[in-house]
N, C-alpha and C positions, 0 to 999 in steps of 0.2 A: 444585715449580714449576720451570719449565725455567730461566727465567729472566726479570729483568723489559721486561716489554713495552709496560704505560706511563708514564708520569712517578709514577701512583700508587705503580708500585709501587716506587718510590726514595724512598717516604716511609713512618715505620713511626711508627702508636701509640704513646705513651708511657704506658704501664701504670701505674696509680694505685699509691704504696705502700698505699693502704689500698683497695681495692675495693668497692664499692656492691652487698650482698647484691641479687639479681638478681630476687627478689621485689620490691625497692622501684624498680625500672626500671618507665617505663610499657609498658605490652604492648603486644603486637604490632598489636593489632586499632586501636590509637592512630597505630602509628606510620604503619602503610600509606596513612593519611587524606591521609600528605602524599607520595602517591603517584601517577604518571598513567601513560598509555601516551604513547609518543612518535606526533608526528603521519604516523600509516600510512592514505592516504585508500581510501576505496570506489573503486575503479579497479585502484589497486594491489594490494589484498588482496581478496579473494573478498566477495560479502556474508554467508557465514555467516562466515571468519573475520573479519569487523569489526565485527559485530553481538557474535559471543561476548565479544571483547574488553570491548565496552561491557556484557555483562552481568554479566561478571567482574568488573570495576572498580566499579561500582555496588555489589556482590554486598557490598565491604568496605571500602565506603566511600570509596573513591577515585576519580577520573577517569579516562574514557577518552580519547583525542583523534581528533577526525574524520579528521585532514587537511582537505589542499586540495581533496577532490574534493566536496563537499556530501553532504549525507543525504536517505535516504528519509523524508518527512514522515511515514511511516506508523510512521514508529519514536516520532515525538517525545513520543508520548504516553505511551509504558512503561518498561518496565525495560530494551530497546534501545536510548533517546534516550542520545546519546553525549554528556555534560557539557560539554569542552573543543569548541567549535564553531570551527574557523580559518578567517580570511580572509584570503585568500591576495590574491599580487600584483592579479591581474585577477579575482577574484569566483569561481571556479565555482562555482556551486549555492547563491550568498547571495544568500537570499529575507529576506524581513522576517521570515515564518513559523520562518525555520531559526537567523536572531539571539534571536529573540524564547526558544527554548526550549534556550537556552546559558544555563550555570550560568558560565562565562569563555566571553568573544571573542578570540581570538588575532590577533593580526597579525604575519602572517611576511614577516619584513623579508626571513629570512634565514633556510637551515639549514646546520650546521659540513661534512655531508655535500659540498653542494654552492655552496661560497660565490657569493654574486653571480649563481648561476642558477635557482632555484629548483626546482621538481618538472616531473618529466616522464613521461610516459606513453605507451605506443608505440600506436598508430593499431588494432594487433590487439587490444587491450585496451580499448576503447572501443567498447562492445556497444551495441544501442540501451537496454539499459539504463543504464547509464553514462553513455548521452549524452545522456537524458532528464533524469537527475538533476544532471546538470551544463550543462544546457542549450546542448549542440554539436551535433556533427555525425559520428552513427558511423563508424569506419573511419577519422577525421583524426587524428593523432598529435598531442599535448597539450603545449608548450612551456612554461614560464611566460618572458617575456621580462625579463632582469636587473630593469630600476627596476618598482616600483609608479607605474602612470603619475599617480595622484593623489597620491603622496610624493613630492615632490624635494628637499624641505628638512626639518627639525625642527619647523616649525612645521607644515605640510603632514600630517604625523606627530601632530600632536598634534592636529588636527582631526578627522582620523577616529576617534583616543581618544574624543576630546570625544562624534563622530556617531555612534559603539556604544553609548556610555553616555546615549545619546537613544533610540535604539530599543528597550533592554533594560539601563533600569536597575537592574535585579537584579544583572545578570551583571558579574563581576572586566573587566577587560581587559588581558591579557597582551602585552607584544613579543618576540617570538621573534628573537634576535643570534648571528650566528655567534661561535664562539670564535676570538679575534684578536687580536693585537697590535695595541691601540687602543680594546679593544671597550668599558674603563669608561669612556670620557668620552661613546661615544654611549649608553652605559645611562644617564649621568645625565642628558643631553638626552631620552630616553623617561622620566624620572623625574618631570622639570621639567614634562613632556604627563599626569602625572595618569596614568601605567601602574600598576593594583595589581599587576602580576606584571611581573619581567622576567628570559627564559629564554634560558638560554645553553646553545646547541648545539655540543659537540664534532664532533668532524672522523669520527666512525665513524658511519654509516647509508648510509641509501639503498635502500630496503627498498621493494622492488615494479615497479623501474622504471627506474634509472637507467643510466648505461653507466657502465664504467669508470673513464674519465675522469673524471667526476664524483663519484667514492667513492673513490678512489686517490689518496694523497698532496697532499689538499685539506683547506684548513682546517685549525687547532689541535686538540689535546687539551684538552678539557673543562678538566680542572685551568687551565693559562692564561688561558685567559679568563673562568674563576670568580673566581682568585685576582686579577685585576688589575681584575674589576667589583666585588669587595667592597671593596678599598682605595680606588678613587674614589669610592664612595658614602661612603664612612667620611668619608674627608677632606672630602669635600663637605657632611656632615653630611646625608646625605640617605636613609639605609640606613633606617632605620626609618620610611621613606614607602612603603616596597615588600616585595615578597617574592622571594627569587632562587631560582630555579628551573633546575636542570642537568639535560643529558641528553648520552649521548654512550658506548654499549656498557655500560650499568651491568648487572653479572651477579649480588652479591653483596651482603651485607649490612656488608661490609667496605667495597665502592665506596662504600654511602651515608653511612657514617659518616666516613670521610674527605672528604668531600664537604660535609657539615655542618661539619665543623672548617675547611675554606677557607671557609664561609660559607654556604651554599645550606639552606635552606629546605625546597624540594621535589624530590622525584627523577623522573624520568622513563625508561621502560623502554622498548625497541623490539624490538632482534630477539630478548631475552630472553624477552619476552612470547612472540613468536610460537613459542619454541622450547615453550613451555609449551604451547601445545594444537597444538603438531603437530609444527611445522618440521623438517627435515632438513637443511636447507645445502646444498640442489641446489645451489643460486646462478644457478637457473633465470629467479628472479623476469621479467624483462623478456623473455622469449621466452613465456610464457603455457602453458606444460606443468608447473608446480609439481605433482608428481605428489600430495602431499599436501592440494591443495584451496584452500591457503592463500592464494596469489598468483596466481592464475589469474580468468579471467570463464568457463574454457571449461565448460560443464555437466558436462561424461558427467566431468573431474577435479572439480568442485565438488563431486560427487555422493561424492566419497572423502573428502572434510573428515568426521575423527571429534574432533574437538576438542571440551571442553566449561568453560564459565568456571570450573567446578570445578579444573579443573587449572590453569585460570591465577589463580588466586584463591589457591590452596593454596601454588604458588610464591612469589609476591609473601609470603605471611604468614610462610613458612620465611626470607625475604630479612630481611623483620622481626622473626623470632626471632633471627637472626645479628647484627643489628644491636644488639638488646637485650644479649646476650653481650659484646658490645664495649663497649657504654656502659658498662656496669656495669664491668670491666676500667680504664677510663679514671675512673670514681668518678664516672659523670657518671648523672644518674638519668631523664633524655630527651632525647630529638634536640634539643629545645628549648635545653636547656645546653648541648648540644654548636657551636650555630651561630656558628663563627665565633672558634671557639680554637684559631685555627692554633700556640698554642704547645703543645698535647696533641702535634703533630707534628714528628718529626724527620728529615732528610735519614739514608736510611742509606751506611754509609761506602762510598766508590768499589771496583767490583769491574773485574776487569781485563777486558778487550773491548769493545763498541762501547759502554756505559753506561758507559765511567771515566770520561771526562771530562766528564760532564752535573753539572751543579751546579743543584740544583732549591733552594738555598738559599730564592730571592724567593718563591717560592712559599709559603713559612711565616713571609717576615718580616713580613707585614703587618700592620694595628693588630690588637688583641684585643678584647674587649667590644663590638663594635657594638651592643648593644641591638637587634636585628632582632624585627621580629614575625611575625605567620603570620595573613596575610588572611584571615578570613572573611565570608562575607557580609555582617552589617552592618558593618561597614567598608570596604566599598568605597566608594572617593570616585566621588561622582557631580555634576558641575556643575552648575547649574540653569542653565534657557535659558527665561528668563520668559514671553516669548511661546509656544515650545511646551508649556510646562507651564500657562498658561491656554487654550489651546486646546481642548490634549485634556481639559481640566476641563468647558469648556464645548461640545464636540462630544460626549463621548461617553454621558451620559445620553440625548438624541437618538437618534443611532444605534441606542443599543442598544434604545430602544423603539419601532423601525422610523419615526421620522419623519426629514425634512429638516433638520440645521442650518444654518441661514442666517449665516451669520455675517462681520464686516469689521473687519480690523485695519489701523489703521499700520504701515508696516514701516521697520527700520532696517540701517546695515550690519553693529551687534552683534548683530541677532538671527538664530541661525546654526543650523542643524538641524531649523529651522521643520518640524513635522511628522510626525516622526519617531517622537517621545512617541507622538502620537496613533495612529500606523498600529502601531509595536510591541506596543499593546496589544490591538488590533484585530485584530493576527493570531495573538495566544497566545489568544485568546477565538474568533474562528472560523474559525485558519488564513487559508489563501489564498483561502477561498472570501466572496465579496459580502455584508458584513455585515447586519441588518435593515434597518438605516436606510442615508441618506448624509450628507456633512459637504459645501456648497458653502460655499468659503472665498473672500471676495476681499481682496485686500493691495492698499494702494499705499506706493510709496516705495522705497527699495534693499535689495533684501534683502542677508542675509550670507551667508558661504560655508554649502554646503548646503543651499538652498532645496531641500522635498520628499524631501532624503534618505530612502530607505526606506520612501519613501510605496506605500502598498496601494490594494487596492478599495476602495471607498466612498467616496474622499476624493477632490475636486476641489476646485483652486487655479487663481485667476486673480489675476496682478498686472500691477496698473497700473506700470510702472516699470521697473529691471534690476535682475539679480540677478547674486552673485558668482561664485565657481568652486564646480565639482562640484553644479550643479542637477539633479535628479532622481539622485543616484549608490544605487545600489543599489535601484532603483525597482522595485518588483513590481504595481504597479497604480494605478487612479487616471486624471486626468489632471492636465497643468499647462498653463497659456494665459499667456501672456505677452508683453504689449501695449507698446507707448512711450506717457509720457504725452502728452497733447494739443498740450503744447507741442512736442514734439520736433521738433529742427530737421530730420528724415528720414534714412534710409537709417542708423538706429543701431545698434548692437553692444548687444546686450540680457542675454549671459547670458555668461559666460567661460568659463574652462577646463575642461577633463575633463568636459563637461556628461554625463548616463548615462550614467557608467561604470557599469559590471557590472549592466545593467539588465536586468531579465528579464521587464517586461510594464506595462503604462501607456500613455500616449499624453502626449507634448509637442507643442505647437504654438507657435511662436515669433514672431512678428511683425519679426522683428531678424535683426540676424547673430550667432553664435557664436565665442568663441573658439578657441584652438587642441583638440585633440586627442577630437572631437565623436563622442558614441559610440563611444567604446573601448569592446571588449568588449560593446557592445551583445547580449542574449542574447531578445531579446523584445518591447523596447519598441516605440513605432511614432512617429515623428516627422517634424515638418517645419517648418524653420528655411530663412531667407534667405540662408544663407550663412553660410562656416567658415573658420577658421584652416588651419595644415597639420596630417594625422595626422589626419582625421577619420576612421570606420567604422575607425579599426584594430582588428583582430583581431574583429574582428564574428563573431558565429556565428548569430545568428539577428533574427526583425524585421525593420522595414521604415523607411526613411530617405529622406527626402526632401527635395534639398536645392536650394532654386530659386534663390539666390545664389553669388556665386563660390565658387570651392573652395579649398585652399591647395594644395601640393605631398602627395603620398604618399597619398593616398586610397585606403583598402582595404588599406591593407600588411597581413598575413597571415589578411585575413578570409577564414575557412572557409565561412560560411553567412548567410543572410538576403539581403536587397534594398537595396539604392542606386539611389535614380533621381537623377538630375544633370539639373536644367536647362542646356543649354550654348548659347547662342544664336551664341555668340563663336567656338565648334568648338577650343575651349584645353585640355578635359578629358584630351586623349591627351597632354600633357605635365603634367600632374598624377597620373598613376599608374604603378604598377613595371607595367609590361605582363608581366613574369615571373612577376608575382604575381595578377593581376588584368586583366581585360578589361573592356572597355566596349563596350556591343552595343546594336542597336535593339531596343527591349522589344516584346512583343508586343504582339495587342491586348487581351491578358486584363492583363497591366502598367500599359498605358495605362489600361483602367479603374479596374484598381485605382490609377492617382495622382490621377485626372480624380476620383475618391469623396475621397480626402484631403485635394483641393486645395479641394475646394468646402465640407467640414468646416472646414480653414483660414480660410475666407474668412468663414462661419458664425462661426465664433469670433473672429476677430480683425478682421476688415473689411480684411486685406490687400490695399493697394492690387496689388501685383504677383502675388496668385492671382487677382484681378478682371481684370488684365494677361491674363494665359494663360490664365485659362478663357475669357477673351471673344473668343479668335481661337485657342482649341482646334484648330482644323483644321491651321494653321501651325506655332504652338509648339510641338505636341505633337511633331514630326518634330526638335525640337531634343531631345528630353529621349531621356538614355542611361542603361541598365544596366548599374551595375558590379557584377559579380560575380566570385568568384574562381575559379579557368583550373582547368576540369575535367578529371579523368585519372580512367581506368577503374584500378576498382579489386576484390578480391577479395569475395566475401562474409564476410561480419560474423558469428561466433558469436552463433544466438541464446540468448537464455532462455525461460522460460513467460509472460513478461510482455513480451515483447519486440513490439514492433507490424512490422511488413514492411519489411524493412531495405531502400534503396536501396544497388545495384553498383555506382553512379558515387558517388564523392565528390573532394571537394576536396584536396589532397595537400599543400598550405600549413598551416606550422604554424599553431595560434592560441595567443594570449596565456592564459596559466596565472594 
């Protein structure tokens, strides 16, 4: 070895005097179980390299991870269906259909690659296939914008815990943390949210996409932020609620066992993997000529991928022969023993040059014994949310034998994810496609955070009443009506923040105003509310929105696709949007039909006094109501594939939210 390169390797094994005959180690085909691939999305990597991956990983027992960019539903059924499914900042490609057939839900706070910005994706690599499955807009370049707009706090964080583990309570749910100075005190706030997994990302990736910047001299070494999440869990007594999970350039069977002795649990592979069914280290990735197949969308390279999970399969099990070697050497008879005996580890002595004066001492002082476990499926904590779990008890006998369930509950502001249960099950049993039957639900009362999360087809919700933040968030179908009760003293704020985020098809109709940040990431839904906070339609990429109440400031900031009509009688609209970003125009008259059909559905539904306002003097109003879309620029044509529908040459050139 040349010399050492990362903190690992200034720490050396301590060799058992007596060593563990190597027959009594557990094998390899045990150890890989606690194996995944690091999250490389469908955008970034080819579809045949991210497909092999996932059949490689399955092949022996282990996980693959999607990434942020979503899956082809046509996989979720086989040996292709990618285990580890991630939800990234803004959604791409999370459908109910795509939660539902995760073995773990990921939430990536964060990766060590690129701290505080997430994934990105360049506009050439966004094929119409790509944009179909991630529900964008081909040829638009893929940003993830720093915060999760539905995170801002710990508890925020623990809600969408909560709201995975409604839609797919089978599946783990993992937090994904950069490795940092700082990073165990927010693992035990992800600890305290009921996270089965929580994964800490070293500072090496970035694999399919990223610039330099972003993979350069960012973020820690894995070691660090392992060794200072396992000592706050310890001291906090909280280590044995979770499982710790690292990733960060692991090559060797030697990384994972050192790795295990700071405490980690599971390991995670990235461009290791990749190196196994093909790679070469162009370092092409983000220009789309990966000569080898691997990182490309372009066809005539796709068509050179000779990769097969055989070879990455066979890698990983040599990773866990080497590791077995090592155990046994340490007298320890599985990775199990090994989790969390940093005194197996010792600093080796200072050699002269730029490694003399690094003292990796902390790194091995910390407690010993944690008693960690290693999640399996039944033991994942799963909350119960008693209203959606009699729901779905009493909707889906119904459904499934194509009749109506008619059904009305009380609602309160404990009861949080109302819904969710019921559609997740509905779409592992017939996908996204219109169940037999349907569920009409009516509520009165306040609901709690995530009303209709994750709600699908067949299910319609009508409440009397308001609802808290994140209504309809992750919505794929369905609709939701929501009314003020009779008493209301007028002109009320009915549903709050982040209402459809990352929604990708549904219908909401609100009778009220909305709070702030209305339709982020909207990717399909279709709605119409009396009005919004600021940050409504951000990063919009698809769907239709209509909004006949005032607006706040920033409307439309980086939305790449879909529709906004604005009622504006006041003519205020052009001081509410970035004009750099976004325009506001006279809709046509095929626009106007299509709000003039919405508005009169609105009024159908809710007996809106102010859609009976504007449809009853249609000829006037309508000259108020404006198209915000975002400021078109000619653009290149789009690689296609064989699956690809007719790409449009104009697209939008504003990032959208990742």
């Amino acid at each position: 070895m040349s010399g050492p390169r990362e903190p690992r390797d200034l720490l050396e094994p301590v060799a058992a005097a007596r060593p563990v005959p190597l027959d009594e180690v557990e094998a390899a085909g045990e150890i890989v179980k606690r194996f995944s691939t690091g999250a490389m999305s469908l955008g970034a990597l080819s579809p045949e390299a991210h497909e092999t991956l996932a059949v490689a990983l399955r092949m022996i027992g282990a996980k693959s991870n999607t990434g942020e960019g979503g899956e082809d539903p046509a996989r979720y059924r086989d040996e292709r269906n990618t285990l580890i499914k991630q939800v990234a900042s803004a959604r791409f490609g999370v459908t109910p259909e795509y939660c539902a057939f995760a073995d773990e839900l990921q939430i990536k706070m964060a990766q060590g690659s690129k701290p505080g910005e997430g994934g990105q994706l360049p506009g050439h690599k966004v094929t119409a296939q790509i944009a179909r499955l991630r529900h964008t807009t081909s040829g638009v370049t893929l940003i993830s914008p720093p915060p999760h707009h539905d995170i801002y706090s710990i508890e925020d964080l623990a809600q969408l815990i909560y709201d995975l583990k409604q839609v797919n309570p089978r599946a783990a749910v993992s937090v994904k943390l950069v490795s940092t100075v700082g990073v165990g005190v927010i693992a035990a706030g992800v600890v305290k949210g009921l996270a089965d997994v929580v994964h800490i990302a070293g500072s090496d990736g970035g694999t399919g996409a990223s610039p330099l910047s972003s993979i350069k001299n960012a973020g820690l070494p894995w070691e660090v932020g392992l060794a200072e999440t396992q000592a706050e869990l310890v001291a906090n007594g909280l280590r044995d609620r979770t499982v710790l999970r690292v990733d960060g350039g692991f090559k060797t069977g030697r990384d994972v066992v050192v790795a295990a002795l700071l405490g980690a649990d599971q390991f995670s592979f990235g461009t290791a993997a990749l190196l196994a069914e093909g790679c070469i280290m162009v370092r092409a990735c983000h220009r789309d000529t990966c000569p080898t197949g691997i990182a490309t969308q372009r066809p005539e390279l796709r068509a050179k991928f000779s990769g097969s999970p055989h070879q990455v399969a066979a890698y990983l099990l040599f990773v866990a022969e080497e590791a077995r070697r090592l155990l046994a050497s340490l007298g320890l008879r599985s990775i199990q023993e090994a989790v969390g005996r940093s005194d197996l580890l010792r600093p080796i002595p200072p050699r002269a040059g730029r490694t003399g004066g690094l003292d990796v001492t902390s790194l091995v002082s910390g407690p010993v014994g944690a008693l960690p476990r290693f999640v399996r499926h039944h033991d994942v904590q799963r909350p119960r949310s008693p209203l959606g779990d009699r729901l779905a008890e009493e909707a889906l006998p119904a459904i499934r034998r194509g009749r109506v369930a008619r059904l009305s509950y009380r609602i309160g502001n404990a009861d949080r994810a109302v819904g969710a249960r019921l559609s997740g099950q509905l779409a592992r049993e017939v996908g996204a496609a219109e169940p037999p039957g349907r569920a009409a639900v009516g509520f009165r009362g306040q609901a709690g955070q995530s009303f209709g999360a994750f709600l699908g087809p067949g299910v319609d919700f009508r409440l009397v009443g308001e609802a808290n933040d994140y209504v309809g968030k992750g919505m794929g179908g369905g609709r939701i009506v929501i009314v003020p009760p009779e008493d209301d003293a007028g002109d009320p704020v009915l549903v709050g923040n982040t209402v459809l985020y990352g929604a990708t098809g549904g219908e909401l109709f609100c009778r009220g105003r909305a709070g702030e940040r209305f339709a982020v990431r909207n990717s399909g839904a279709t709605a119409v509310v009396e009005g919004t906070g600021d940050h409504a339609c951000e990063y919009m990429t698809r769907g239709t929105v209509v909004l006949l109440g005032p607006v706040g400031r920033n409307l439309g900031a980086g939305m790449s696709g879909g529709r906004a009509f604005v009622y504006d009688p006041e003519g205020t609209l052009a001081d509410r949007i970035n004009p750099q970003l976004v325009e506001a125009s006279v809709p046509s008259a095929e626009h106007l039909a299509a709000v003039r059909s919405l508005l009169r559905t609105h009024l159908d539904l809710t007996g809106s006094p102010m859609a009976r306002a504007v449809l009853g003097s249609w000829a006037r109003t309508s000259r108020a109501i404006r198209l915000v879309a975002p400021r078109a620029v000619a653009m290149g044509p789009v690689p296609a594939d064989e699956e690809a529908e007719e790409v449009s040459r104009k697209a939008p050139q504003s990032a959208t939210g990742k």
